[in-house]
MIKOLKOL-913861 format. One record per residue (C-alpha): residue number from 1; residue in three letters; x, y, z. Coordinates in steps of 0.05 Angstrom, whole numbers. Last residue first. Example, Ala and Ser with C-alpha at 12.3 -4.5 7.8 and 13.67 -1.06 7.14 Angstrom:
<pt><num>2</num><residu>SER</residu><px>273</px><py>-21</py><pz>143</pz></pt>
<pt><num>1</num><residu>ALA</residu><px>246</px><py>-90</py><pz>156</pz></pt>
This chain:
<pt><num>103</num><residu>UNK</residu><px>3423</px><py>2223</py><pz>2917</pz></pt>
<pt><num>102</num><residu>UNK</residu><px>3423</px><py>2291</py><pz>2913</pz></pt>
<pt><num>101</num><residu>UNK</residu><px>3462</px><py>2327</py><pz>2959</pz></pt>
<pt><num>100</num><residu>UNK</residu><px>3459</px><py>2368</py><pz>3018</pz></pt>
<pt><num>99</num><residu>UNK</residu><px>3506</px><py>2390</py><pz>3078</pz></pt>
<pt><num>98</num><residu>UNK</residu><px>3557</px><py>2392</py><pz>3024</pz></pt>
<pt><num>97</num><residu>UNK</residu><px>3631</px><py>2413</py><pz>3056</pz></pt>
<pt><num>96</num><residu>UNK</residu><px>3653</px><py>2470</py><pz>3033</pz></pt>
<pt><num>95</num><residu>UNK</residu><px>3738</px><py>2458</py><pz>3014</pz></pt>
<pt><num>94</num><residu>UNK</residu><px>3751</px><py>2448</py><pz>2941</pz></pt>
<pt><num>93</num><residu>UNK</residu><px>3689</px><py>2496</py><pz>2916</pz></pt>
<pt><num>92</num><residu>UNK</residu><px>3707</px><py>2545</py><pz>2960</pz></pt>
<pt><num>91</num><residu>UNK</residu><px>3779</px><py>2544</py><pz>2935</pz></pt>
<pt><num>90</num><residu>UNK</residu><px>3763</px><py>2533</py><pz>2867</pz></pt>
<pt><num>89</num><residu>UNK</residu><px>3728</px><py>2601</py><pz>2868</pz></pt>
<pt><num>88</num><residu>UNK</residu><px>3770</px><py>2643</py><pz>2903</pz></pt>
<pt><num>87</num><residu>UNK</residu><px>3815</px><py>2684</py><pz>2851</pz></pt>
<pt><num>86</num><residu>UNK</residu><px>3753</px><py>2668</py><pz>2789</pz></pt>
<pt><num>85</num><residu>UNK</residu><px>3707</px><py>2708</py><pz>2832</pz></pt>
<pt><num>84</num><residu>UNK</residu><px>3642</px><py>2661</py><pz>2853</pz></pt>
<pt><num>83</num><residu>UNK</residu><px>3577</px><py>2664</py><pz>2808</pz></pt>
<pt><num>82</num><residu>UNK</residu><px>3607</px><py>2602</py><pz>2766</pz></pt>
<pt><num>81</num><residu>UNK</residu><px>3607</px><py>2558</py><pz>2831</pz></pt>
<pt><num>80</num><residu>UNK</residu><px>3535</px><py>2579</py><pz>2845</pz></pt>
<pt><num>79</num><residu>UNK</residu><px>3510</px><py>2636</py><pz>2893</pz></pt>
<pt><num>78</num><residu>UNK</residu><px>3461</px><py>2644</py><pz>2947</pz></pt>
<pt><num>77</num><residu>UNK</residu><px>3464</px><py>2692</py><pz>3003</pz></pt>
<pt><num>76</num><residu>UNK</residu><px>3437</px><py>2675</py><pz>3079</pz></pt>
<pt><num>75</num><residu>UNK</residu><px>3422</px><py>2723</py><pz>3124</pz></pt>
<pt><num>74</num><residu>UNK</residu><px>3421</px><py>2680</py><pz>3197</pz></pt>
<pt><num>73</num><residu>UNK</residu><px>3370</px><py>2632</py><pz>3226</pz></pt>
<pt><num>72</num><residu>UNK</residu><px>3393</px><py>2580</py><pz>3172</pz></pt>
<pt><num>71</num><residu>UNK</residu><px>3309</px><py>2563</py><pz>3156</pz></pt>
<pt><num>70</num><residu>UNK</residu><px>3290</px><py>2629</py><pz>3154</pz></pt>
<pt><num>69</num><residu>UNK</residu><px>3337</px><py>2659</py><pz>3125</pz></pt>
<pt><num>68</num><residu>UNK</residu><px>3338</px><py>2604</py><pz>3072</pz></pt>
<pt><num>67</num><residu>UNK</residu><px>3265</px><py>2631</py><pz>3048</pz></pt>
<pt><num>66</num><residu>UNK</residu><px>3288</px><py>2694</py><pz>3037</pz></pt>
<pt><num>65</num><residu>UNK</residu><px>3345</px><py>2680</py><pz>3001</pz></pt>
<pt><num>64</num><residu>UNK</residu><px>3305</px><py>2634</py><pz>2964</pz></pt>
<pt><num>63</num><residu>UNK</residu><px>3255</px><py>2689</py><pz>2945</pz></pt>
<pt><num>62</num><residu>UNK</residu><px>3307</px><py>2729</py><pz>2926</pz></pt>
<pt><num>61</num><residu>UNK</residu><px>3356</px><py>2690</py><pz>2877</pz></pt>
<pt><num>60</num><residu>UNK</residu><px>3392</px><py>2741</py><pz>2849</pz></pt>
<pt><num>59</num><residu>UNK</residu><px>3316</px><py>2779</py><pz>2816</pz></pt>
<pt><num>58</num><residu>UNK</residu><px>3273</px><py>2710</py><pz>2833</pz></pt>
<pt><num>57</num><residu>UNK</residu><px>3279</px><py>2649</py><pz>2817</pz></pt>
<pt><num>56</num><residu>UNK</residu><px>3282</px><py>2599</py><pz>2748</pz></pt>
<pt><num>55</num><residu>UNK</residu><px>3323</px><py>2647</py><pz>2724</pz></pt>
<pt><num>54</num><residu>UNK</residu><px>3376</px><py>2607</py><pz>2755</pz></pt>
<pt><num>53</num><residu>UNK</residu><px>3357</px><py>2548</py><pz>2721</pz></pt>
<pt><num>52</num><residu>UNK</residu><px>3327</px><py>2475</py><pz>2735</pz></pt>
<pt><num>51</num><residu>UNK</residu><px>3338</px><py>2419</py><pz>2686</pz></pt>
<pt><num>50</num><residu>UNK</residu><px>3385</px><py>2380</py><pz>2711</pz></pt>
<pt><num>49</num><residu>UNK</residu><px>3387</px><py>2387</py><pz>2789</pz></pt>
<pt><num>48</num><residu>UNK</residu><px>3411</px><py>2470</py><pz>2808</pz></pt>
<pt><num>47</num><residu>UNK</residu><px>3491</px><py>2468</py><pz>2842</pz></pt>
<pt><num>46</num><residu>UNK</residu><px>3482</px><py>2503</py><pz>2902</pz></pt>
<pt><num>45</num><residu>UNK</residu><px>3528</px><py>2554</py><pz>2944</pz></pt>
<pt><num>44</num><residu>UNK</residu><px>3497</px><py>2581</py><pz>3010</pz></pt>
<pt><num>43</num><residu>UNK</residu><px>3533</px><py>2631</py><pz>3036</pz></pt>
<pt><num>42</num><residu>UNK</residu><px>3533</px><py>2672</py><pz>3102</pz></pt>
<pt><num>41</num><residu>UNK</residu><px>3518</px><py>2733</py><pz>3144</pz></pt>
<pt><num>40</num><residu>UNK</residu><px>3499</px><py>2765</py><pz>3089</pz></pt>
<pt><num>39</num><residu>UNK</residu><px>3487</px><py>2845</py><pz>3080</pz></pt>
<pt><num>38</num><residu>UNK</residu><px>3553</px><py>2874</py><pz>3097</pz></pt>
<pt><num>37</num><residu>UNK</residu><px>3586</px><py>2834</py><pz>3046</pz></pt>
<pt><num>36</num><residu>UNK</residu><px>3656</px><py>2823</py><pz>3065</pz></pt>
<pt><num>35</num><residu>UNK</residu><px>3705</px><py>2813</py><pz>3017</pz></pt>
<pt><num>34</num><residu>UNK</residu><px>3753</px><py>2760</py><pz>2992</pz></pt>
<pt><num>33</num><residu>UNK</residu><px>3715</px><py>2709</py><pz>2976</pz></pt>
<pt><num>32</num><residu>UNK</residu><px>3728</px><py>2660</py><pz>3047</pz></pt>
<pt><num>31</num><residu>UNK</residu><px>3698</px><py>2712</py><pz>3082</pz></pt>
<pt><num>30</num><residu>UNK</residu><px>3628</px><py>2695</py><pz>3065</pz></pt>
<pt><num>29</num><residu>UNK</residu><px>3631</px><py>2633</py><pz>3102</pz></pt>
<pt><num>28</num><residu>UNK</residu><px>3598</px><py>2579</py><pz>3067</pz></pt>
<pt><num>27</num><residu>UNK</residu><px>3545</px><py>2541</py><pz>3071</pz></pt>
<pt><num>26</num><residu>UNK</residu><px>3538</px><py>2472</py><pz>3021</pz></pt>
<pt><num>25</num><residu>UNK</residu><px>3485</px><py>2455</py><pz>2971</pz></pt>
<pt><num>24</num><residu>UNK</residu><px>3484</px><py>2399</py><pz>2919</pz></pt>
<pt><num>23</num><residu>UNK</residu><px>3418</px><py>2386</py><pz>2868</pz></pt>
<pt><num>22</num><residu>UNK</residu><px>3373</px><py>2435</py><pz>2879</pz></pt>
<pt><num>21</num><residu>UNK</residu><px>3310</px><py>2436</py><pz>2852</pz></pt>
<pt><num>20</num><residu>UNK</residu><px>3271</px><py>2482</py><pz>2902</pz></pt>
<pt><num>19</num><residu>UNK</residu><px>3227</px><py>2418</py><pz>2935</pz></pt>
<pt><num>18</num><residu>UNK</residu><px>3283</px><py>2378</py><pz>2939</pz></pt>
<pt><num>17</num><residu>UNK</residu><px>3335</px><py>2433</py><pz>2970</pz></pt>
<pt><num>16</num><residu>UNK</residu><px>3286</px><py>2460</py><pz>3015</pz></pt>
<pt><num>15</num><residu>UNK</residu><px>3275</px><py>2389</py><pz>3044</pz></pt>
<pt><num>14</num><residu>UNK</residu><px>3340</px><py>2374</py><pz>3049</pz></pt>
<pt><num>13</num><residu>UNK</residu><px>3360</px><py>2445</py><pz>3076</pz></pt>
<pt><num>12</num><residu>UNK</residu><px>3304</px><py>2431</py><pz>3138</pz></pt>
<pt><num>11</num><residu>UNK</residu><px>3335</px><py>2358</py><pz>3141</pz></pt>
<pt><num>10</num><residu>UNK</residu><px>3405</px><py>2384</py><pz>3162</pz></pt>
<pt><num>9</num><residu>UNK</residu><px>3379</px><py>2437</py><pz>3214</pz></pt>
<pt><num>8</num><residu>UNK</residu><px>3346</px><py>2388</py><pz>3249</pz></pt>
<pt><num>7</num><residu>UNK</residu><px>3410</px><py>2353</py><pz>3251</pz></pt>
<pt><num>6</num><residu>UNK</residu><px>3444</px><py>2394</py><pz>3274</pz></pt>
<pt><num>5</num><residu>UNK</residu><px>3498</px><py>2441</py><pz>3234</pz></pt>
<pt><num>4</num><residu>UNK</residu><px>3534</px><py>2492</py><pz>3269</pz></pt>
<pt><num>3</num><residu>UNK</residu><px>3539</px><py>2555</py><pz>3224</pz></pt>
<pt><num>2</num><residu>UNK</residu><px>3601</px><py>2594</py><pz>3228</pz></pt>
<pt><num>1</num><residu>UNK</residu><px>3608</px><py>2660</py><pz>3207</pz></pt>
């Protein structure tokens, strides 16, 4: 799935992203591992800022999930470049463009 990116859009994820501790975050099309997931209609793949962890969140990152659903408008799945499959992951990681980061 595409997402189309306004601007409005753009400073909703900065926001999130500041106030959640994340560092870089780009969407992604969940196609682009290999599989569809029934359940997401896209990706969101973060880097955390220094000092923040995944276990910092909820159960696979629920509450953010959540909370990126809705901001996006669409089910949103979060994963970091070490949570992608080793086949696709420098892919993704080579081509998302960041629609955050961390100056």
């Amino acid at each position: 799935m595409i997402v189309t990116v306004t601007p409005e859009l753009r400073a909703n994820i900065a926001e999130f992203c500041i106030r959640k501790g994340i560092a870089k975050f780009a969407l992604f099309d969940p196609d682009l591992q290999g599989r569809p997931n029934p359940h997401v209609d896209v990706y969101a793949l973060v880097e955390f800022a220094p000092g923040v962890k995944a276990t910092d969140f909820s159960w696979w990152y629920g509450d953010l999930e959540e909370e990126l659903e809705e901001i996006v408008g669409y089910r949103t799945g979060v994963r970091t470049a070490e949570e992608l499959h080793p086949a696709f992951r420098d892919e993704i990681v080579a081509t998302v463009k960041a629609q955050y980061e961390q100056a």
